[in-house]
N, C-alpha and C positions, 0 to 999 in steps of 0.2 A: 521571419516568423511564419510557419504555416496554419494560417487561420482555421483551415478547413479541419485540422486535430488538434489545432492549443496548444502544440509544442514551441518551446520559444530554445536556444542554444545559448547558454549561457558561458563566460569564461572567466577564471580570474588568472591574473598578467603576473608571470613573475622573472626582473629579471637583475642583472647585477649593477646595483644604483650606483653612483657617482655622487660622492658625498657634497654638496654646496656646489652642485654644477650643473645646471636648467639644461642648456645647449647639449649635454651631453646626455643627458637623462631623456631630452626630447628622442635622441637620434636611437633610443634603444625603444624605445614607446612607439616609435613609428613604424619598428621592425616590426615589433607585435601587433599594431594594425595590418599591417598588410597580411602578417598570418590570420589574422582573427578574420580577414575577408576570405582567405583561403581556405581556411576551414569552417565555413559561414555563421561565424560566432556574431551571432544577434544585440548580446549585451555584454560588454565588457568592463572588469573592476580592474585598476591596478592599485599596489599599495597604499597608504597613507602616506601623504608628504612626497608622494614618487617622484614628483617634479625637483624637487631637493634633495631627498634624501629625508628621514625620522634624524637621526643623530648628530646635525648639524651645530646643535648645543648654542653660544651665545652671537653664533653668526644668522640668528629669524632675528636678530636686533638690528641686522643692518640692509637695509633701504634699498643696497643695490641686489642683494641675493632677494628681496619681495620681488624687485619689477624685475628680474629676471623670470624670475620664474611665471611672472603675470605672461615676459613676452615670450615665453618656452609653451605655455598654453595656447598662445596664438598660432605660433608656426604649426601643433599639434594640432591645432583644431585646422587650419588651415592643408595642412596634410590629409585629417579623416573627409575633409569634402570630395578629395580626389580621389582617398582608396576606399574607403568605406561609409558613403556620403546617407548610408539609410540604419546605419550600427549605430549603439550607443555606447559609448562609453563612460567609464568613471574615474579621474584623475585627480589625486591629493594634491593642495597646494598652499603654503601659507596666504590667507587673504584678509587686503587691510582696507578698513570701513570708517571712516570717520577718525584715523589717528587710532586706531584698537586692532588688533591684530589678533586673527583667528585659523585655528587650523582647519582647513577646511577640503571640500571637497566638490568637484566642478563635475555636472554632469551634461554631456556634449552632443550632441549628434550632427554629423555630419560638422559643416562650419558653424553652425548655432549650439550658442552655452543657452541650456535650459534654464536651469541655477545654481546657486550653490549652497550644500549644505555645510553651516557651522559645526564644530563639534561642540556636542553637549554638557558632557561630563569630562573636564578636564582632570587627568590624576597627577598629586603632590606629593606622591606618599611613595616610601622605599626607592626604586631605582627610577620612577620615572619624580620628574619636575616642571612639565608645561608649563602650570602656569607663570612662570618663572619669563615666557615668552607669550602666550596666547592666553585669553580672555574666552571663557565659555560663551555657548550662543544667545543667551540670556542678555549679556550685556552688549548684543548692537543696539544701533540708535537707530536703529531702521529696516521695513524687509528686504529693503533693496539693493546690491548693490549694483556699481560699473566695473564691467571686466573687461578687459581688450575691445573696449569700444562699447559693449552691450550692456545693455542695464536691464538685469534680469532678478526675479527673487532670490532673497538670501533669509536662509530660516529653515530651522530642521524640520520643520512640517510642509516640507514639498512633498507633491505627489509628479511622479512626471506619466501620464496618460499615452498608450501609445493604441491607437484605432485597432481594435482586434486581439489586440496583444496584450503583453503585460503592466499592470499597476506597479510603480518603478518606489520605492522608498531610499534612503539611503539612512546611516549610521556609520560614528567611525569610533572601531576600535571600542578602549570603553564603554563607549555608550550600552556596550554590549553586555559587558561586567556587571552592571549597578542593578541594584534591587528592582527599575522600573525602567526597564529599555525603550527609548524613543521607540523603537520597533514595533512594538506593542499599539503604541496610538496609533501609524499609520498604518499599520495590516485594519484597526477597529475602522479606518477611515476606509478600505479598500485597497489598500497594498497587497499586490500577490508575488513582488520582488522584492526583497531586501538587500540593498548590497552594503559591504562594509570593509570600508580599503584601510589596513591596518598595518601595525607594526609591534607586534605579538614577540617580547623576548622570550630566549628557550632557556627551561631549569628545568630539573629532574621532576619527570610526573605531570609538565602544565600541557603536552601535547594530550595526552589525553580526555583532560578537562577540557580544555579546549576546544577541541573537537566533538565531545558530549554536549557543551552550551548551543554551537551552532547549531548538531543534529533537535538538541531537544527545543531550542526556540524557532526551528521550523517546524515543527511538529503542534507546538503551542499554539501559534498564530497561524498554522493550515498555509503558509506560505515557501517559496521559494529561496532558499539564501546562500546570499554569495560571497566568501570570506578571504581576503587576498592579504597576506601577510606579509610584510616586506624582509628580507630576507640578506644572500651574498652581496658585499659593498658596502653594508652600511658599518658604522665604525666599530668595533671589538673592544672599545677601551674598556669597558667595563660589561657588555654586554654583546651576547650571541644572540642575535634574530634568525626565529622560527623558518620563515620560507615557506610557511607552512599556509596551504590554499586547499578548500574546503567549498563544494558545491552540495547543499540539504536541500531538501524538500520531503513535505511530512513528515518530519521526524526518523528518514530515511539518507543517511550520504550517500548523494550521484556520485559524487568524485572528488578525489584528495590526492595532494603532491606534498611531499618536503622536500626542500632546497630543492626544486626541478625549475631550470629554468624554460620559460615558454609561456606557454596554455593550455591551463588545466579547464578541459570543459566536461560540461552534462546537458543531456539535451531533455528540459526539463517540461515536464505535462502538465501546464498551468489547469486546462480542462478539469485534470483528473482535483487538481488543488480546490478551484472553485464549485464544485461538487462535491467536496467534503465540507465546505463549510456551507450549504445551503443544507445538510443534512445537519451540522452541529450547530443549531441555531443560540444557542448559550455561549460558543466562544466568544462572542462579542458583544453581548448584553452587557454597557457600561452603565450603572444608576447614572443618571442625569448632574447631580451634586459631585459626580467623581470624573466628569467626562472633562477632557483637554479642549485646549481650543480648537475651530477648525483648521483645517491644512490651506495649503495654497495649491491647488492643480495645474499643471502646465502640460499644455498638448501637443505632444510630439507628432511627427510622421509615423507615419506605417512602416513597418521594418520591410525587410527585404522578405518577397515571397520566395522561398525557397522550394517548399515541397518536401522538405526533407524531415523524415523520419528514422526512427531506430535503426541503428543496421544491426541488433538483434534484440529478442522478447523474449522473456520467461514464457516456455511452453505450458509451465504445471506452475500458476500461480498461488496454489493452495498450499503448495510442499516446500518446506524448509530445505535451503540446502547446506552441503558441509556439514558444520560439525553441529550445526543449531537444529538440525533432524532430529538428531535421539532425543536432547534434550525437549523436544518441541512435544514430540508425539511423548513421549512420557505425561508433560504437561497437559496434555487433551484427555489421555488415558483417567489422571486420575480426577482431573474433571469431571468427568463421565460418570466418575464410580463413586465421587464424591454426590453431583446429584444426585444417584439413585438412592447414596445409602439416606443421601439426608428425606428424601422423598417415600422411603420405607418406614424409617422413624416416626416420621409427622403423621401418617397413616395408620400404622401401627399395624401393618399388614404380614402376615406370618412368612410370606414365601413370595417366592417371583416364580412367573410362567413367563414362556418363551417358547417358540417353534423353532427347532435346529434344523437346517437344509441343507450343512454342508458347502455352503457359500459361503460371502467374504463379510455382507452386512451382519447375520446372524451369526456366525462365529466370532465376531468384534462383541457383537452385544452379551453374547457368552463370557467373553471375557472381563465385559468391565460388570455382568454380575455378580463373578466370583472375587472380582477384586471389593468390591461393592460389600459382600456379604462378610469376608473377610475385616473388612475395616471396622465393621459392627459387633468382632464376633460373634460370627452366626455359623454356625457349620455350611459346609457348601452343598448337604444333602436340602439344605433348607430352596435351591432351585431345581425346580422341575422341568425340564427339559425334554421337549417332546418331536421326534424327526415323524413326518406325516409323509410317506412318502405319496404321489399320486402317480398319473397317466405319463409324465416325463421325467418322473425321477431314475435315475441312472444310480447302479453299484457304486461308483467313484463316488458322488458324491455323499451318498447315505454310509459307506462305511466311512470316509470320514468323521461323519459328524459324530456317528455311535463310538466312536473311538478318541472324539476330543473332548465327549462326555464321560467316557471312563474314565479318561486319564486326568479332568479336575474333579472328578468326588461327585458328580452333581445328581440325581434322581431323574433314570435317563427310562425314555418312554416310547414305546412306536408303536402308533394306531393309522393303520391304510383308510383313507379318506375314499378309495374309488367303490368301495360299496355304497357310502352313506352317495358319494358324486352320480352315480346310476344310478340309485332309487331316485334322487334329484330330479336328475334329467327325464326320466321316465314321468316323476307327477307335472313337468312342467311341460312336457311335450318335445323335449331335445333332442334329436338324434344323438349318440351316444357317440355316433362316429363322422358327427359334424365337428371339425375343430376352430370351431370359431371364437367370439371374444363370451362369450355365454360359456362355451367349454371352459375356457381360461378362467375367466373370473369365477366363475362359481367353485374351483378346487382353493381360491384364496378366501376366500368368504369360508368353507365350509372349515379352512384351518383357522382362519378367526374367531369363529364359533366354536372350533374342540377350546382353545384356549383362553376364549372368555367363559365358558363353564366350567372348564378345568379352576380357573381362578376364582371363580364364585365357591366350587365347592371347599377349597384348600386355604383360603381365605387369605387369598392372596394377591399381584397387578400383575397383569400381564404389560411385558416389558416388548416394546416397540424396538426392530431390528431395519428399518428404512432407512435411506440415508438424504442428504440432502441435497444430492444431485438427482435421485429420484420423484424428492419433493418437486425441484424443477420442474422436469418435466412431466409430472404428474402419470411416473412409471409405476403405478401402485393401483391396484384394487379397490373403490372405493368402500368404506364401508366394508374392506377384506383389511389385507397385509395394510392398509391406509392409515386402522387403526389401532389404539392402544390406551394402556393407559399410564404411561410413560415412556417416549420414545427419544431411548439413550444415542440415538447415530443424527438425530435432525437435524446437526450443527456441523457433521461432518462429509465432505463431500469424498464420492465415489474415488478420485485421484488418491487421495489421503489415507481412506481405508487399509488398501491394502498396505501402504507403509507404517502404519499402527498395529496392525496383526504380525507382521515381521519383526517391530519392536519387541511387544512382546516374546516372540518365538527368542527372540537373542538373551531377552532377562531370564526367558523357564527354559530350559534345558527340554524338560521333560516333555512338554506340547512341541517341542520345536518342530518333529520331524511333519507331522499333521500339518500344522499349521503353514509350511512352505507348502505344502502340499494343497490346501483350499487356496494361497496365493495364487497358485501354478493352474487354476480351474479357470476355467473360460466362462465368462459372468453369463447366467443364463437363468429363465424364471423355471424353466424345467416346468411347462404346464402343456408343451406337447409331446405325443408321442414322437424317435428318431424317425425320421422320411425313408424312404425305399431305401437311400444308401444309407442309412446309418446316422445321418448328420442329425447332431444336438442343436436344437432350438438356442438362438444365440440372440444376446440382446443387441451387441453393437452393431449385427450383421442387420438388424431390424431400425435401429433409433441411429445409428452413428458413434462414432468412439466416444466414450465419457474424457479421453484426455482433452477434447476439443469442444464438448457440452460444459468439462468445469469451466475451461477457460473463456467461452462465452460468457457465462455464468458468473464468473468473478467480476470483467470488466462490465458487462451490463449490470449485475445488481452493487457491487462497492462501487465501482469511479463513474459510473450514469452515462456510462459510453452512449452514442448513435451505433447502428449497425455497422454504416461505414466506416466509422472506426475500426468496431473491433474485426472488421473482414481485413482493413488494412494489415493491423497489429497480427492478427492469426494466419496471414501469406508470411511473416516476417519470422513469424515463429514456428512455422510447419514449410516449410521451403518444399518447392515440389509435391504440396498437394494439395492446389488453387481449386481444383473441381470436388474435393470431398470437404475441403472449409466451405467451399459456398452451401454446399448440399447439406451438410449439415448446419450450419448457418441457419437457414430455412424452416429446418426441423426444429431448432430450438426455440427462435420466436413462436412458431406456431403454434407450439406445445407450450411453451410458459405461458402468454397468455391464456391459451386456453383451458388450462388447467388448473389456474387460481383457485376454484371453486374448491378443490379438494384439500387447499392449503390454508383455506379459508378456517376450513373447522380441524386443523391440524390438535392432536393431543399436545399436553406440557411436554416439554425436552428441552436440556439443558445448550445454552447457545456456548460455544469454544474457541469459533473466531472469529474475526470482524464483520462475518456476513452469514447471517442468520434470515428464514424465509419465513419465522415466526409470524403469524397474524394479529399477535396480540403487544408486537415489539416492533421490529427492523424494518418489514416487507408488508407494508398497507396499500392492496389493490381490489380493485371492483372486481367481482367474477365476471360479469357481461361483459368486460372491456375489450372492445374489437384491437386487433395488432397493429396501430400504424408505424412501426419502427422498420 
């Protein structure tokens, strides 16, 4: 486990069982210990019953297949002391307590049994018949049992505690199926591992349920889980096992095998887990009258420090990949269009104002106007559309825009702002050919102004074209381009943009060729004039790439990264550009903090995915808050 980022490596075991035979079942179990060391697998599940075999049928009746299997756990645990003396493992075993016989399941580290959990929900019904041999965990006569010498708890409300690391739960099988999964009380207790060693038959259609129950009950419980199915070997008389092994967390599959024999792992970010649920403070508000009993904790050692991280990151954590893009960004689009038109309606405002620039955030917001006004029917001459050009606007960009306003219908308008900007600068005292942040801002303020008058007179909202990686870094004019009076992009970040504008280009034919064309423009605020050689005022060349501000942006505001995290994760995920992650790294704190103030009185806009900078929602911070991250 490396402490210092909260990754824990998890694996579930699968391998070809020996049906009613411990000794031989040990000697496949041990193989997979020593890979689980080798490929420094932290916690490990094997099937249900692995010590026996699941399909052993009316031979758990007989006395000498129990204490084999008790002394197959010995020589097993006795083995993990010498190959992997700091891993823990998880091993099915039928276990008997007082003359009562339970299927259960041993959770080991190193040569010490922690304890074991019983299973819960015993199933009677259709192919399977346990109870037939085992007694659900309800009916021990005690928490305790003695196993290969150790007298450890027995009871499905173990927690096993490990220093730094992960809160360990267990469930088997069933327990998982039923209306109220043991799972559930111990994630409410502090469980951020679930493992559950299983024996999952296969029929047409249950792999995918299957695999939906795991992913969505880690998702539920904000926890990690780990589902080992037992598989090749076990008997066929009447039923085919799954194989089938599944690594969740959030409501996210790390990793999935069928019939593969070995270890299936994922290297699982507990951090990132227990900072979703300090932020979902309702997932585990139990009334008092409905709460279980307490658990029993047991404190393991400290896993092995490893160090080990991802050997790779999602560069662009915003952007869907494969085939779940189009669908995605269609999904945000009509989002988008859906708040505004609902936000037009309730207002009862006749028209939308917007500034066109021929960039990437204002041509988004163009679009989901027109989608906007469409869905209302409303004619599309019903937006007024106005390109300002000033002291750095460029031909390329201004004939776009004029041109991606004729071609949706919309009531297109161009008023040059550097008259009203010189008379400005002259009542204020500015040198005209000072290009300072006076120069800049005051051409965004003055386009704020044509467009809140324009909207006063037409009686209508001026619709917000910012996005939310600008919100970040508080790359906006305050009291300029800052404001709005509904700002349709707040919820989408700079990465994503441009892959929404490309969506659309592929659904309208007719915007298409335009619209690759503002993609294909190199992001710029266009508020200087070009320099002696010609070169356009460029923003990343000023702030640093937005592919590496969203990706800051992500892991600090969703998963509540440290710095040193996300500098680790951003070398893993940009390889070969350790001195412009750091450098921009820098930039991003420095600016987020101190830029709150302008986010503070952020205008309404509608949120579209999990991380929103909204003031009045998601992101509540001081404006004076000095940086210590």
């Amino acid at each position: 486990m490396n402490s210092t980022y909260g990754f824990v490596n998890v694996g579930c075991a699968l391998f070809g069982v020996h049906v009613a035979d411990p000794a031989a079942n040990v000697a496949e179990m041990t193989a997979l210990l020593e890979q689980a060391r080798d490929e420094a697998v932290d916690v490990l599940v094997f099937p249900e019953l692995a010590l026996t075999g699941y399909t052993c049928g009316d031979l758990f009746a007989q006395a000498s297949l129990v204490r084999r299997a008790e002394e197959g756990l010995a020589r097993l645990m006795h083995s993990a002391a010498r190959i992997c003396p700091e891993s823990i493992f998880c091993a099915g075993l039928p276990v008997l307590q007082d003359g009562i016989l339970f299927n259960a399941a041993a959770l080991v580290q190193g040569g010490q049994l922690l304890g074991v959990v019983p299973k819960t929900f015993v199933p009677n019904s259709q192919e399977f018949y346990e109870k037939r041999w085992f007694a659900p965990s309800w009916a021990r006569t005690r928490d305790t049992v003695t196993l290969c010498g150790q007298t450890v708890p027995c009871t499905p409300d173990l927690l096993v505690c490990v220093p730094g690391g992960p809160v360990i739960g267990c469930e088997i099988c069933e327990d998982l199926w039923v209306q109220e999964p043991p799972s559930g009380h111990l994630a409410a207790q502090g469980a951020t591992l679930i493992l559950n060693p299983s024996a999952s038959n296969e029929v047409a259609t249950k792999s995918r349920y299957r695999r939906d129950l795991v992913r969505l009950q880690s998702g539920r419980l904000l926890c990690a889980y780990a589902y080992a199915s037992s598989g090749p070997g076990e008997s066929t008389t009447d039923l085919v096992f799954s194989g089938h092994c599944l690594i969740a967390a959030g409501g996210l599959i790390s990793a999935e095998s069928r019939e593969k024999a070995g270890i299936t792992s994922a290297l699982v970010d507990l951090e990132r887990l227990t900072n979703d649920r300090l932020k979902q403070t309702s997932a585990f508000q139990i009334p008092g009258a409905l709460r279980k009993g307490d658990v029993v904790r047991v404190q393991a050692q400290s896993l092995a420090e490893t160090g080990i991280l991802p050997d790779s990151v999602d560069p662009a954590p915003f952007v869907p990949r494969g085939e779940e893009l189009s669908s995605r960004c269609q999904e945000i689009l009509h989002l988008q269009s859906r708040g505004l038109a609902q936000r037009m309606a309730k207002t009862g405002c006749k028209c939308l104002v917007l500034g066109i620039s021929g960039g990437l955030d204002s041509t988004l917001a163009l679009l989901v106007a027109a989608e906007a006004c469409d869905s209302l029917g409303l004619p599309r001459s019903s937006i007024h559309a106005v390109t300002m050009p000033g002291f750095g606007t460029t031909d390329h960009t201004r004939t776009n825009a004029l041109r991606l306003m004729e071609l949706l219908g919309v009531q297109a308008r161009t008023i040059d702002i550097r008259p009203a900007c010189l008379q400005h600068f002259k009542d204020i005292g500015q040198p005209a050919d000072c290009y300072d942040v006076t120069f800049e801002n005051a051409q965004a303020r003055e386009r704020t102004q044509i467009l809140m008058d324009l909207a006063n007179r037409e009686g209508g909202l001026v619709v917000g074209t910012g996005d939310m990686s600008e919100l970040a870094l508080g790359w906006a004019t305050y009291n300029g381009d800052h404001m709005s009076m509904y700002a349709v992009n707040c919820g989408v970040p700079k990465t994503l943009v441009r892959f929404l504008v490309e969506e659309y280009a592929t659904l309208h034919a007719e915007v298409a060729e335009v619209l690759h064309s503002v993609c294909a423009t190199e992001i710029s605020p266009e508020l200087l004039p070009p320099d002696a050689a010609g070169n356009r005022q460029s923003t990343e060349g000023t702030i640093g790439k937005y592919v590496l501000h969203d990706f800051f942006l992500y892991h600090f505001v969703r998963n509540g990264f440290a710095r040193e995290k996300i500098r680790a994760l951003a070398r893993i995920a940009f390889p070969g550009e350790e001195e412009t992650v750091d450098r921009t790294l820098e930039v991003f704190f420095s600016r987020f903090f101190s830029q709150q103030f302008k986010r503070s009185c952020l205008p309404d806009g509608p949120k579209v995915g999990t991380v929103s900078l909204s003031p009045r929602g998601d992101w509540r911070m001081p404006s004076d808050v000095r940086c210590s991250y």
